[in-house]
N, C-alpha and C positions, 0 to 999 in steps of 0.2 A: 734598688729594684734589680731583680736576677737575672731580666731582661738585658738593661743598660747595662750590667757588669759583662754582659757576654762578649754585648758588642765593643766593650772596652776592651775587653782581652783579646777576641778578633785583630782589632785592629792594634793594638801594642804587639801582636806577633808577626807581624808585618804584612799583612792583609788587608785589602780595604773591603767593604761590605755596605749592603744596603740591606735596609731592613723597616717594613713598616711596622709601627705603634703607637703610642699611647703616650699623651704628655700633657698634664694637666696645668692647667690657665687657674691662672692667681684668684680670678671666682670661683674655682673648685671644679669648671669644668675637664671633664676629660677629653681631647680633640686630636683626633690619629693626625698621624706627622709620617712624612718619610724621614728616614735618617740615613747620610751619607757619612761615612765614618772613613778617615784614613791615616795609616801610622804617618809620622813627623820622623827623616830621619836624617843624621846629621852625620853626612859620613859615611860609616856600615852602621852605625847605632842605631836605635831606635829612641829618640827622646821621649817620646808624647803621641799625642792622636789630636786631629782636628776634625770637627762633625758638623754638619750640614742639613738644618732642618728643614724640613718642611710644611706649612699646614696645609693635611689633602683634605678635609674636610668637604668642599664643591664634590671633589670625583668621587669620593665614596658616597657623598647624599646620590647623585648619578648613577653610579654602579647599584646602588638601592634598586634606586627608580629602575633602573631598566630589568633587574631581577625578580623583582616585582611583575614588571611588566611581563615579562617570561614564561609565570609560571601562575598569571592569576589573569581571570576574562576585564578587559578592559569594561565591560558594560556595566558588568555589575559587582565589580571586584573579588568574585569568588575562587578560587582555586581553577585553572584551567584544564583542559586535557591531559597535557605533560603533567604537571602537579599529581592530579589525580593517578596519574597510571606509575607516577614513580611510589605514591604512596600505599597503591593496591602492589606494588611489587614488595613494597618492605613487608606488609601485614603477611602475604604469600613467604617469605622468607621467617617470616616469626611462626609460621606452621611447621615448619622445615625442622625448627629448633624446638618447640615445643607443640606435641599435638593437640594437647589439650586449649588449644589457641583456636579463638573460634570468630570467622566475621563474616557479613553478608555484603553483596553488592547490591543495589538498587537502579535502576537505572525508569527515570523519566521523560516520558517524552507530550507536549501541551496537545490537548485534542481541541479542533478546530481553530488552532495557532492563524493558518495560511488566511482563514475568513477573516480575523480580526486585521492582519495586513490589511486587505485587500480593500475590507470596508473603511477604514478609520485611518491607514495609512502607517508607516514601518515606522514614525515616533512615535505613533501612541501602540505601537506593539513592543519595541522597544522599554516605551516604560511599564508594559505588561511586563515582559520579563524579569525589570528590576525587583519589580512587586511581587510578582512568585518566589522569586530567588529570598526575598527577605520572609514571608512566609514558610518557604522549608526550611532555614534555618533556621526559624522557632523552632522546630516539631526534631531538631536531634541535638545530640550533647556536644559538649566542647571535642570531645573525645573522636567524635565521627566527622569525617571530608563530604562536605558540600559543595561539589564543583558542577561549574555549568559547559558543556563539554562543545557545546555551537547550536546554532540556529536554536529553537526548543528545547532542546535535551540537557536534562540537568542527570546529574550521576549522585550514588550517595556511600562510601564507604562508613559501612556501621562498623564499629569493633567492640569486641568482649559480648557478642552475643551467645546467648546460653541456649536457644529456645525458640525456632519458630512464631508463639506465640508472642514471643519480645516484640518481633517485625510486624506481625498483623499489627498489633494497638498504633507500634509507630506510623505505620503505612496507615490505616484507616484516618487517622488524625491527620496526618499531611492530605492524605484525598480530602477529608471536609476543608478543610483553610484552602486549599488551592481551588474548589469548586464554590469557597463563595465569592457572590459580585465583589468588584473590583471597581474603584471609582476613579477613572480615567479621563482628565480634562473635562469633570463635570456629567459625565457617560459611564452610567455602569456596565461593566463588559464580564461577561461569562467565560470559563473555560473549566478543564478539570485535567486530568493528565492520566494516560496509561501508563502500568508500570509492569517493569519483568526483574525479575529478585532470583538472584542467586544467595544461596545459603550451605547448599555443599561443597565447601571451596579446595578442602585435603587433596580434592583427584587432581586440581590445577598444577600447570608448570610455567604459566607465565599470563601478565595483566589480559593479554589479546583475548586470549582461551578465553576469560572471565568476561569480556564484554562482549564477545562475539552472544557465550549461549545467556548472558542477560538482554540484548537487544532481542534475540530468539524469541526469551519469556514475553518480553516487552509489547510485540508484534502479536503473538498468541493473544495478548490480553486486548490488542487494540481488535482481533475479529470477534470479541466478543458483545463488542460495542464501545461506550464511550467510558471512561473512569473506573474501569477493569484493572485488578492488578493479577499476575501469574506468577506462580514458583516453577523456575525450569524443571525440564524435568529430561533424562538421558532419551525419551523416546520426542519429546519434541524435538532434539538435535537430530536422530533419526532421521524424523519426515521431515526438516528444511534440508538435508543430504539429497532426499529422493527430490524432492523437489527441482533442487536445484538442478540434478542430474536430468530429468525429466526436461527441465529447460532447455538445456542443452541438446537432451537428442530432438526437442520440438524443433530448433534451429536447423538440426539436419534434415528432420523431415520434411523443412518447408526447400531447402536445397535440392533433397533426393525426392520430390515431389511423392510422396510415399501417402500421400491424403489422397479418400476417394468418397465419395456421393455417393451415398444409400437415396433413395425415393419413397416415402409412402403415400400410396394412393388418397385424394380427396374426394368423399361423391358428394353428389345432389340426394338428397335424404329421400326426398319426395320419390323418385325416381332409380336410386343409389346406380345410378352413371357417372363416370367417373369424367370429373371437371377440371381436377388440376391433381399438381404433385409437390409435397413437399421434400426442399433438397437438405438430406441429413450428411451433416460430415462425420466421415470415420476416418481414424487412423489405422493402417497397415505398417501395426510395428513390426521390425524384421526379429523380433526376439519373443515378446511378447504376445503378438499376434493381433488380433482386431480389437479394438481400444474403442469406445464408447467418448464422447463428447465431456462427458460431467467430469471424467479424468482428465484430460486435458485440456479443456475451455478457461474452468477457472485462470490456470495457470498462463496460459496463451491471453486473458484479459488484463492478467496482473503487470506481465511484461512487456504488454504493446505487442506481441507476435501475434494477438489476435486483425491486427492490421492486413498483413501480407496473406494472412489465413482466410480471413474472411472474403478479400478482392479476390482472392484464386478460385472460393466456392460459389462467390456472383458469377463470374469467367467460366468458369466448368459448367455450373447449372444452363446457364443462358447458350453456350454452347450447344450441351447436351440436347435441350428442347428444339433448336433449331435443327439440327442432325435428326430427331423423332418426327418433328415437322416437314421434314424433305422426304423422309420413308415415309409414314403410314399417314394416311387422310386424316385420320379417326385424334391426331395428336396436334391439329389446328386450330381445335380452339382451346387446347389444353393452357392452362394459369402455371409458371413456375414459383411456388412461395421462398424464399431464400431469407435465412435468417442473420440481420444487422447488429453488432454490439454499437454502443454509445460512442467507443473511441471510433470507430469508420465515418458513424454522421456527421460526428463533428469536424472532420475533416475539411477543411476548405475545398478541397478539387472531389470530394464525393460523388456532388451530382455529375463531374464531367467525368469521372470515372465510368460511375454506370453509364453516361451516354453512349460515351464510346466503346462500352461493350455490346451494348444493344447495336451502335452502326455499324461494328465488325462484323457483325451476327447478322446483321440484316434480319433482326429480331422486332416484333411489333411492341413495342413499351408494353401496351396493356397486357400481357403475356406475363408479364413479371411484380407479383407483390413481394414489396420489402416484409418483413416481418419483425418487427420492434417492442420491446414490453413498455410497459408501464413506466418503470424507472426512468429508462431512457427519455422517454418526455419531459421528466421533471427535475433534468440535471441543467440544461442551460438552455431555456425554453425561445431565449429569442432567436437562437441560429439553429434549431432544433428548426424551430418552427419555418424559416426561409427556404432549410432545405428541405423539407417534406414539403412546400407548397411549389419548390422547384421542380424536385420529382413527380407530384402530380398533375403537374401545369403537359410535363413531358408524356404524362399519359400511362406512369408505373403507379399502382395502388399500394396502397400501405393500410400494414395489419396490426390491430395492437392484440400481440400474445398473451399467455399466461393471464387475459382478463380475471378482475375478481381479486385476485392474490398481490395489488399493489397497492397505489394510494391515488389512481385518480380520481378525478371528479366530476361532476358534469358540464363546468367551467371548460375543464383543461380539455376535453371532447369534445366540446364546442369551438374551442377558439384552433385545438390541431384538424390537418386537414389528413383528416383516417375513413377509410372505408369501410374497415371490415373489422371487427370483432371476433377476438378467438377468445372460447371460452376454455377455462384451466380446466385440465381432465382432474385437479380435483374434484370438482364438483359435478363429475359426470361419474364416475369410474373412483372417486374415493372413498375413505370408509368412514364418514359422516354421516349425519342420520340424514336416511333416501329422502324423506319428506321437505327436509329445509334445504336439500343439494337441487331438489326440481323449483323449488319456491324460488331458490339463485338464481337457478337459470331460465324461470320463466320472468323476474325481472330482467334480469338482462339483455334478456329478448324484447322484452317490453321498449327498455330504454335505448336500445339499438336502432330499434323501429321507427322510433320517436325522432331523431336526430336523422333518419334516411341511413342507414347501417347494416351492412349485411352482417351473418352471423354462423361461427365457424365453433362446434362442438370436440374437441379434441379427445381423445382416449376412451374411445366408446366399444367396450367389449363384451355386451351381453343383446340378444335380441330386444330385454324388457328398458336397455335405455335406449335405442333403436324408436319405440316403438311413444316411449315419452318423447323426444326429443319430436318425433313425426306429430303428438297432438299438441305439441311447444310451436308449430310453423315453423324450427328450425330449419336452416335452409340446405345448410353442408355442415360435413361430418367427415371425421378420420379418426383410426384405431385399429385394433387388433380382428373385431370383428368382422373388419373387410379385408384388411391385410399389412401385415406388420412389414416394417421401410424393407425398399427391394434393392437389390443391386441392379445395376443398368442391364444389363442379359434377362434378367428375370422381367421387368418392365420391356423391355424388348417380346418378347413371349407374352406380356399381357397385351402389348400392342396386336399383336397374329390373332388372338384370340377376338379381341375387340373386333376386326378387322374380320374373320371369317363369320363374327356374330353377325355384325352390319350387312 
């Protein structure tokens, strides 16, 4: 062996050496050994060498096991994070050397994973996982990395793809197997997975890069609902750039207090005297200039900053009215509407928040309707429900928005305690056929009625919906046709007006 000969010459030149190998057992196994090898010397001479074996056989099963363990997910035994990004770095390195070298990243993530926890409990979500993971790896070849990268998110390096079309058939085959039932301690359990795929990979310079704009895709795919898949694309990295920048300066805005309260007038339809106001928030960017809600809401919902944004415009509104209320007579029995996202309700100290804004203010609760959609009732309906019956025990009314355009029911209007009904200026002021947009909203009114519910017409901008909504007994009404939201100086001036009319 050319091995043993070395370390025999090694050590006959008077060297001693260690060296692990290879030493096969009289059954023909081969079993690594350490070898301590040392010249023998008699003298100055060198007679011979004496060697010192060893069987390591134990630490190297060990050193297995734990290399193993290293580079592969203990759950399900597949290739782990490390693994996976050391072997999207060699495929990126075989580009480098050959262009014509072509491969995709995949990247999975389980949709409605956190339910099946939550119902069933983290071992039978656990053995969810095992059962996905051996179902994707049907669906690719020996040739492609299947690793599961933590919590839900499985990753998938394909290689030697030619063709877009290669990945669709793959990808749509992994979506059917992963979206059917799963039979879990006797329970079948549903799920499907969003996916974001990189398939341009030449521009890359390292693994990060490639999973950064494949979770991008991933995400993309998950707002499009549930077992969506997306191809990145250079302008989705784009808008998560602006995005994320945008986050940031929302951060500062809510520091540099740079938020301010538009108002648009509510009237009595009957009458159209004006009853209440609704409080609209704007941003005054220092760059951009006055920023509308729909550009920064979303984003302020995604990261919880709708938190801190929303209690500042409770605070300011309830403020505001109170300040309108010690000037002009004519703004005492005026209603502030202020609009609630879902994360503020749910809040534990919610209701003591608005208390104690209304007792700073020395504000009359009834003066103040929450204003909440539809969804919002129907995300966690038991502490929904406490704290809406807190707040009107307190004597503040609650409005449910954007009526028409969500999924309640006549159930869910019964069992919450809401007053008032806003109807979606789709169906007053949208471009629906006029006859089935009045037929909406004369049920609505109907069923408003029926439960004791007052009712609030949103986006009314012509005299001839005016004029339906008046033989509808609508009650109140807001839009364009009265006056589009004001800055507080302007509502100030409507107040003089009111007030020299009176």
């Amino acid at each position: 062996m050319a091995e043993g000969k070395m370390i025999h010459q090694t050590a006959l030149s008077g060297k001693s050496i260690q060296r692990e190998t290879h030493r096969r057992h009289k059954d023909g196994r081969l079993i690594p050994t350490s070898v301590l090898g040392y010249p023998i010397k008699i003298g100055s001479e060198i007679v011979g060498a004496f060697y010192i074996y060893m069987n390591i056989s134990e630490r190297k099963s060990v050193e297995k096991a734990l290399a193993h363990q290293a580079f592969h997910d203990a759950l399900t035994g597949l290739p782990n994070r490390v693994l996976f990004s050391e072997r999207l770095g060699r495929a990126l390195e075989r580009i480098k050397r050959n262009q014509d070298h072509r491969f995709a990243v995949l990247l999975f993530d389980l949709d409605r994973f956190k339910q099946v926890n939550d119902s069933y409990g983290h071992v039978t979500g656990d053995k969810l996982l095992v059962a996905v993971s051996s179902r994707l790896s049907k669906c690719f070849r020996a040739v492609d990395t299947v690793a599961r990268l933590g919590g839900d998110e499985f990753a998938v390096l394909m290689e030697e793809v030619d063709r877009p079309e290669q990945i669709i058939i793959v990808v749509n085959r992994a979506k059917e197997l992963v979206s059917e039932p799963f039979l879990i301690n006797n329970q079948e359990i549903f799920t499907s997975a969003s996916i974001g795929i990189v398939i341009k990979t030449d521009p890359y310079q390292t693994p990060e890069e490639i999973m950064r704009d494949a979770d991008i895709a991933m995400y993309r795919a998950k707002e499009l609902g549930k077992g969506y898949f997306k191809f990145f694309s250079r302008k989705m990295y784009q808008q998560t750039v602006a995005l994320v920048k945008l986050e940031t300066e929302l951060r500062q805005a809510i520091d540099q207090k740079q938020f301010e309260l538009y108002y648009q007038p509510i009237l009595d339809v009957p009458t159209q005297q004006l009853v209440g106001l609704e409080a609209l928030i704007r941003w005054n960017h220092p760059v951009r200039g006055m920023l509308f809600p729909s550009i920064f809401i979303p984003v302020a919902e995604d990261t919880g900053l709708i938190v801190p944004i929303g209690s500042w415009a409770i605070a300011e509104a309830c403020r505001q009215l109170k300040e309108w209320q010690e000037e002009f007579k004519v703004a005492n029995n005026l209603v502030m509407n202020v609009n609630i996202s879902s994360k503020q309700l749910l809040l534990p100290d919610f209701v003591d928040y608005v208390t104690n804004v209304l007792q700073q203010n020395d504000l009359d609760p009834r003066c103040l309707k929450l204003e909440i959609t539809e969804t919002v009732i129907m995300q966690d309906t038991k502490a929904t429900i406490e704290r809406l019956t807190r707040l009107v025990n307190l004597g503040v009314r609650i409005v449910i928005d954007d009526f028409g355009t969500g999924y309640s029911s006549l159930s869910y209007l019964q069992r919450f305690p809401i007053d008032v009904l806003k109807i979606d200026r789709s169906f007053i002021s949208g471009s629906g056929n006029v006859q089935d947009n009045i037929e909406i909203v004369k049920t609505i009114i109907s069923l408003a009625r029926s439960l004791g519910l007052s009712v609030v017409a949103e986006g009314v901008e012509s005299l001839d919906q005016l004029d339906a909504l008046k033989d509808l007994k609508c009650e109140l009404a807001q839009g364009y046709l009265f006056s589009k939201p004001l800055d507080k100086l302007s509502i100030i001036e409507l107040m003089k007006d009111m007030k020299r009319s009176g």
